[in-house]
Every structure is written in C-alpha cells, then in structure tokens.
C-alpha positions as CSV (number, residue, x, y, z in Angstrom):
1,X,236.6,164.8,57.7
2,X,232.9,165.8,56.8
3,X,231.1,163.3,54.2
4,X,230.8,164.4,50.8
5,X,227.8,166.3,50.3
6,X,224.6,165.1,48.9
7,X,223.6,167.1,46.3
8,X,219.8,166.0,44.6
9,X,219.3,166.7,41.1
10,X,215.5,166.4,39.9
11,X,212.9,168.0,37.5
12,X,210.0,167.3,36.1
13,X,209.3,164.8,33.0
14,X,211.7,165.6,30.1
15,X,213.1,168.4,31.5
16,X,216.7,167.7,30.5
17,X,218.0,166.0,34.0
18,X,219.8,163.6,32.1
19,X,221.8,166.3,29.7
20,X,222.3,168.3,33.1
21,X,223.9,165.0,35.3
22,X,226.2,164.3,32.1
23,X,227.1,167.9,32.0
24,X,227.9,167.9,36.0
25,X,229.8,164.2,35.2
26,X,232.2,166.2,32.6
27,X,233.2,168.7,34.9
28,X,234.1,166.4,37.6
29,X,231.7,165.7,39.7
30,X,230.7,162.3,40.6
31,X,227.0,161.7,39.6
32,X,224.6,158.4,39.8
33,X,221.4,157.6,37.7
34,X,218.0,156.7,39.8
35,X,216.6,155.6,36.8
36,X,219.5,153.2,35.8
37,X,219.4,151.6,39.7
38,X,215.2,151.5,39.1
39,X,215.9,149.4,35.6
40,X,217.8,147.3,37.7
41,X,215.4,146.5,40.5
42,X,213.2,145.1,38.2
43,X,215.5,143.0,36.0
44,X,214.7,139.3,34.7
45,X,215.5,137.3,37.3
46,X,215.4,139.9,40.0
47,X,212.9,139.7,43.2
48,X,211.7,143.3,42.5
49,X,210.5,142.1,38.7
50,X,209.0,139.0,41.0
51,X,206.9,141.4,43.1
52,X,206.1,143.7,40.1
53,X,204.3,140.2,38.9
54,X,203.1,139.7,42.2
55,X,201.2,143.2,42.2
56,X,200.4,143.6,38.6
57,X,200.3,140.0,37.3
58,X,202.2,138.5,34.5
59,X,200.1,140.6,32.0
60,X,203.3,143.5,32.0
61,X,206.0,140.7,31.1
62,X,206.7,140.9,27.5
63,X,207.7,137.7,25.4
64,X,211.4,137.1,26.5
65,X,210.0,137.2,30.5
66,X,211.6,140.9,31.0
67,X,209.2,143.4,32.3
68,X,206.9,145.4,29.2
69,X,207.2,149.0,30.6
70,X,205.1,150.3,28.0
71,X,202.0,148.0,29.1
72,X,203.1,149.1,33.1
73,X,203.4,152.4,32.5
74,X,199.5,152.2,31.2
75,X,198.7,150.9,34.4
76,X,200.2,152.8,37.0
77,X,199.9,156.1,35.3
78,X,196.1,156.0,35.1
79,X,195.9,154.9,38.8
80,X,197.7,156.2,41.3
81,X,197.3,153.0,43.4
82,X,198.8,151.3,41.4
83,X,201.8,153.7,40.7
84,X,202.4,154.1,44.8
85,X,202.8,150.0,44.9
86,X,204.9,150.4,42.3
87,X,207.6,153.2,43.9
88,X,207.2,150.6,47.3
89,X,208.9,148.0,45.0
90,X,211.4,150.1,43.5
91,X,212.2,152.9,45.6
92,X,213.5,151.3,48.6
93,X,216.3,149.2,46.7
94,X,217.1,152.9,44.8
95,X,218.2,154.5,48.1
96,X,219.9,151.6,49.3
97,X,221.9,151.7,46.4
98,X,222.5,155.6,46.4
99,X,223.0,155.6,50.1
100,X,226.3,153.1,49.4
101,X,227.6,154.9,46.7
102,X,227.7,158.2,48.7
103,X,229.3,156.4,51.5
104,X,231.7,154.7,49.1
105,X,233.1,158.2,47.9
106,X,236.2,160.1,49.3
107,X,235.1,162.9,51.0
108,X,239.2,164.3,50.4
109,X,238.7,164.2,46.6
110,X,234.9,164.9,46.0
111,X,233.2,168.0,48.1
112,X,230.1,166.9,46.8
113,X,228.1,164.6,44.4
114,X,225.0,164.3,42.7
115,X,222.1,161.7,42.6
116,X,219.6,162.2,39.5
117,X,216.2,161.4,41.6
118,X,213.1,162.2,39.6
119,X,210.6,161.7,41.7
120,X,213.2,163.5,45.0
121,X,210.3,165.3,46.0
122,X,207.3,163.4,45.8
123,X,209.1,160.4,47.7
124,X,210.0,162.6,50.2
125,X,213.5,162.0,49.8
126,X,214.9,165.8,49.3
127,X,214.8,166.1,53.2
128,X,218.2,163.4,53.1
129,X,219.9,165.9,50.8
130,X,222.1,168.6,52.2
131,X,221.1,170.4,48.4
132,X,218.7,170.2,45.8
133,X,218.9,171.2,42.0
134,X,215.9,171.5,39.9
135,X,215.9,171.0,35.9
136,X,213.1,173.5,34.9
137,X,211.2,174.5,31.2
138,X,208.1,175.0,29.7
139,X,205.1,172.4,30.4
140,X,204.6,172.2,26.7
141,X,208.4,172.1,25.7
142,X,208.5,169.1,28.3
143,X,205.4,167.3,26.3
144,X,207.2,167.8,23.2
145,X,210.0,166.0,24.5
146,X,208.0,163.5,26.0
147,X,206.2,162.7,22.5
148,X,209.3,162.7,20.5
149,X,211.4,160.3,22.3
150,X,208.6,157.8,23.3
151,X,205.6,156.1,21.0
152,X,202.8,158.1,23.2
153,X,200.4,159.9,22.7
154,X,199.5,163.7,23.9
155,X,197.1,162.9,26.3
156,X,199.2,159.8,27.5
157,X,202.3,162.9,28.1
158,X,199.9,165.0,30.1
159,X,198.9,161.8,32.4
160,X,202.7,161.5,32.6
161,X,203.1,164.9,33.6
162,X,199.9,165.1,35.7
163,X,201.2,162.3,37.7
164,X,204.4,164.6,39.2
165,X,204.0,167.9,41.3
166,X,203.7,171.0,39.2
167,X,207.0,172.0,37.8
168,X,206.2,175.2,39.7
169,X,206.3,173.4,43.0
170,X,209.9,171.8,42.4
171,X,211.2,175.3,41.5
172,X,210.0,176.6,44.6
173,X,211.4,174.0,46.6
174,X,214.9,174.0,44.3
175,X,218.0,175.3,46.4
176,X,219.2,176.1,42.6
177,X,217.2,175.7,39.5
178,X,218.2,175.2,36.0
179,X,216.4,176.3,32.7
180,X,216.6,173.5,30.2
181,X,214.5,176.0,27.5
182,X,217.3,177.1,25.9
183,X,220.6,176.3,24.3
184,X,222.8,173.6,25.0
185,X,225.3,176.4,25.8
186,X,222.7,178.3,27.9
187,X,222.2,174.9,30.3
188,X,226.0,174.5,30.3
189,X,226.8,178.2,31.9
190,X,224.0,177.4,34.3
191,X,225.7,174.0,35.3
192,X,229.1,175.2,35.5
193,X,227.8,178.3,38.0
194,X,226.0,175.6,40.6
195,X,229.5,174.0,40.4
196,X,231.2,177.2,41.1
197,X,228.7,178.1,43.6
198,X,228.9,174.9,45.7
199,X,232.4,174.7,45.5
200,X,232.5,177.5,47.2
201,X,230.0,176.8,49.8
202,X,231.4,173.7,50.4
C-alpha cells in the first residue's frame, strides 16, 4: 500500500497557518504543529535549550532557567548568523519528529496528512513533500497580526517579516494557496476544496 501522503502547509508570518491546520484537523485530516515540536526542542532540561546556551550564552534564559524567546528572538532576527545556528539546533530534531509521525500513520485510513512548517521553504524542506499549501494575505494585514498578538513593535514585525521569503515567492511555489484576508467562512470553503481536491488526486 503507498504511504500516506505528505502534504506541507506553510505561509508567511501571521498568515493564519494555525486557523488553517485546525480547520484541516476538523475535517479529518491528521495534522502536526512544527512550532509545537520547535518549543519542545528547546525545553528546560533539554540538550537543544543546552546548545541554544552554548551558541547564545545564558543571557536568553529567563529567571526560572526556561529559554526568554523574546530576548532570542532580538538576537537572531537582527542577524541572520545567528538565526541560521539557531534553525541547525532546532530543525533537525523537527523533521525527525515529523518524519515518525508520518511513518506512524495508516496509510488505509489517512490518504494524506499535513505538517504546519513555517519556514518549509527556506529550509529547503518542501522538496520531501509530495504537496505544498501556502497560507497567503496582505503584507500589512500580516503586520497587523503580528503587532496584535505579540508586545512588538512595527519595525520589530517588518524584521520578522523581512527575515522569510516574500509572500509572493511561497505563492509561487504553493501547489495550492489559501487567502487568509477574508472571512473565517471565506478560509473555511478554501480549506474544504484542497480536501476535496486531494482526495481526489489521491
């Protein structure tokens, strides 16, 4: 029987990945968090968190020893040294993780799954997906976003957004794309007809 296929979901910054992977989760369809398994690599007591000190020094622990991801972020935002030694920390334990789960699904119940990857393309890791979907909206409606769920400010949400390929780019490279602009019902049709689209070329 062929393995389930390995479907990529990605975006830029704040451009509604999360509300799309829940959305693919309620109809069905298994789906795992990068950003949860990239939490995890770092956590207190964990050798990626060690290595983050390693790099960084213990300057981006906070008081209770867990990492301070604001004071990190500063760093490896505003260099992109920095933020590549960063992604060789976390990265690699991220795709061993998702590689397992894939191969830990039934290929008999699920046709495909999806992966929420943010950074899919700039790792280079869209060329192990057999599909790609792209969360797409304005540049200004993602700084917006940006700004009202995190204490930055605008110029730290354009670093943020300079530091990921133009939205443009992913779009290009999307097999399907998604357009977060709208409605909540808008996104839902959209998400319901990549279902109904790789269900059928599954």
């Amino acid at each position: 029987m062929a393995d389930v296929r390995r479907v990529g979901l990605t975006g830029g910054i704040a451009t509604g990945k999360s509300y799309v992977r829940a959305r693919f989760d309620a109809l069905g369809v298994p789906t795992i968090d990068a950003d949860t398994l990239a939490r995890e690599a770092v956590a207190p007591g964990s050798t990626g968190l060690a290595a983050v000190v390693e790099q960084f020094g213990p300057g981006v622990l906070g008081a209770s020893g867990a990492l301070d991801r604001r004071t990190l972020a500063s760093i490896v935002f505003a260099d992109p040294d920095a933020r590549r030694a960063l992604e060789g920390i976390i990265h690699p334990y991220v795709r061993t993780r998702v590689d397992a789960w894939f191969r830990s699904l039934d290929p008999a119940r699920h046709r495909f799954a999806v992966a929420d990857i943010p950074l899919l393309f700039e790792t280079g890791g869209d060329q192990e997906y057999d599909v790609v979907v792209v969360t797409a909206c304005d540049p200004e409606t993602q700084i917006r976003r940006i700004m009202a769920r995190e204490p930055v400010t605008d110029a730290e949400a354009r670093q943020r957004l300079a530091a990921q390929l133009p939205i443009e780019e992913k779009i290009r490279r999307a097999d399907y794309v998604i357009r977060t602009d709208g409605t909540h019902e808008e996104t839902d049709r959209q998400v319901l007809e990549v279902v109904n689209q790789l269900n059928r070329n599954a």
